[in-house]
N, C-alpha and C positions, 0 to 999 in steps of 0.2 A: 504494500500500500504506500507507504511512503517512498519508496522507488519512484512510483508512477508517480506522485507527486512531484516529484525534482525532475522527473524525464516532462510532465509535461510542463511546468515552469522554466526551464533549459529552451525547450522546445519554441514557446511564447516569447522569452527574453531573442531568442535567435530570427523569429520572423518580424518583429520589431524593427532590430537591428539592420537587418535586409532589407526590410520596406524604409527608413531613415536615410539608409545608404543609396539606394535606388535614388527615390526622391531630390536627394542633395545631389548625388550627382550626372542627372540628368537634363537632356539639352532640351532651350524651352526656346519656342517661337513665339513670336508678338507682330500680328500685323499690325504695319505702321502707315497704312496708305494714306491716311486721315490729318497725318501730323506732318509740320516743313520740315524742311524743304522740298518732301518728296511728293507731297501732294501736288502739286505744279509741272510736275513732269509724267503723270500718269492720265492715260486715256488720251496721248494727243499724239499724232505722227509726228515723230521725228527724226534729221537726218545725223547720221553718223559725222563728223569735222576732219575722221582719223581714219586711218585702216585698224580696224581690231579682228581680234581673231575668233570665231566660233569653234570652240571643243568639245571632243566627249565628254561628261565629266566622270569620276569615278563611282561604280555602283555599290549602294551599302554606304553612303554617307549618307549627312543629315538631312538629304533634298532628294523627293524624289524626280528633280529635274534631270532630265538624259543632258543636256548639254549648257554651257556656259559661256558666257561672252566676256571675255578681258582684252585686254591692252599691253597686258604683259606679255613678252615675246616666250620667256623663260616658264614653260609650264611644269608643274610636278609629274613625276614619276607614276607613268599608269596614264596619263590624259594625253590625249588623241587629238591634235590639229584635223578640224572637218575644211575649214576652208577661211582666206582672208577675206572679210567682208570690206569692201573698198570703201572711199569717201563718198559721202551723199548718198547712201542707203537708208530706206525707210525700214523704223523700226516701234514698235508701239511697246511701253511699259504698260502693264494691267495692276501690278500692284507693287507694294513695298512691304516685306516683314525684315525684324530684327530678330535675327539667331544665336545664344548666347550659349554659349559652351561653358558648363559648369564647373569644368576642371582645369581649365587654364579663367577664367575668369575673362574673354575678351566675348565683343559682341560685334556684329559686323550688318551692317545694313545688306540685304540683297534686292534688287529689281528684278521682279518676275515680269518678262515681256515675250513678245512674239518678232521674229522678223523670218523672209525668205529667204530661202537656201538656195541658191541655183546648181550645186553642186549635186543635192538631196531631190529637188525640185518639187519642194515644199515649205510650207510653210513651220518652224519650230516652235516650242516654246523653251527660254533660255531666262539663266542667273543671271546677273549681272551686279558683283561685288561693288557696292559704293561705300567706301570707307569702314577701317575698324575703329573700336575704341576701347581700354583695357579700364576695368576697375579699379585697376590699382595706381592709376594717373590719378598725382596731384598737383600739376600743372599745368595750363593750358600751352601748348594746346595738344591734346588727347589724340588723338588719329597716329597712327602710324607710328 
């Protein structure tokens, strides 16, 4: 009898602990489409200034977006150059969330938009990283 007592108290204290740990540290999303800067750039055609690049992005992260639009030439390890999107490419942003990783403690804005692929000869729907910023900044200015 008292066995069972401390197996299931043991037991209790363990699924606690589990669910605490889960919780803390897990990654949280927040759309932000509603709040500036980013409201002002969602739901309107606009044209690319730059050549940027559309990628695969990697499967089993925190998006289940297949592909990603950056600037950066130098991609990670695993991601897949689909094609250079030229200057003056029309591109529409649909939303904005903020994605905050609970274990390094940074959040990072992303743009959920659509643009065509001529490569694909389709239309995608893609990330588009605009700015991090780390919790643990106490200086401005915070980004990068």
């Amino acid at each position: 009898m008292k066995l069972k007592i401390i197996l299931t108290f043991c037991g209790i204290v363990l699924m606690v602990f589990l669910g605490l740990f889960y919780f803390s540290l897990r990654n949280n999303t927040q759309d932000i489409s509603g709040k500036e800067p980013y409201r002002f750039a969602l739901h309107k055609t606009l044209l690319t200034k730059r050549k940027v690049i559309l990628a695969r992005n990697l499967s089993g992260l925190h998006t289940p977006r297949e592909y990603l639009l950056t600037e950066d030439r130098r991609l990670s390890e695993g991601i897949r150059e689909i094609e250079v999107v030229p200057p003056g490419t029309e591109m529409i942003f649909d939303r904005a969330v903020m994605h905050t990783n609970k274990t390094n403690g940074l959040s990072r804005s992303l743009l959920i938009g659509r643009v065509w692929v001529r490569s694909l000869d389709k239309e995608v729907v893609f990330e588009y990283e605009w700015g991090t910023l780390s919790r643990t900044c106490t200086e401005p200015p915070c980004d990068r």
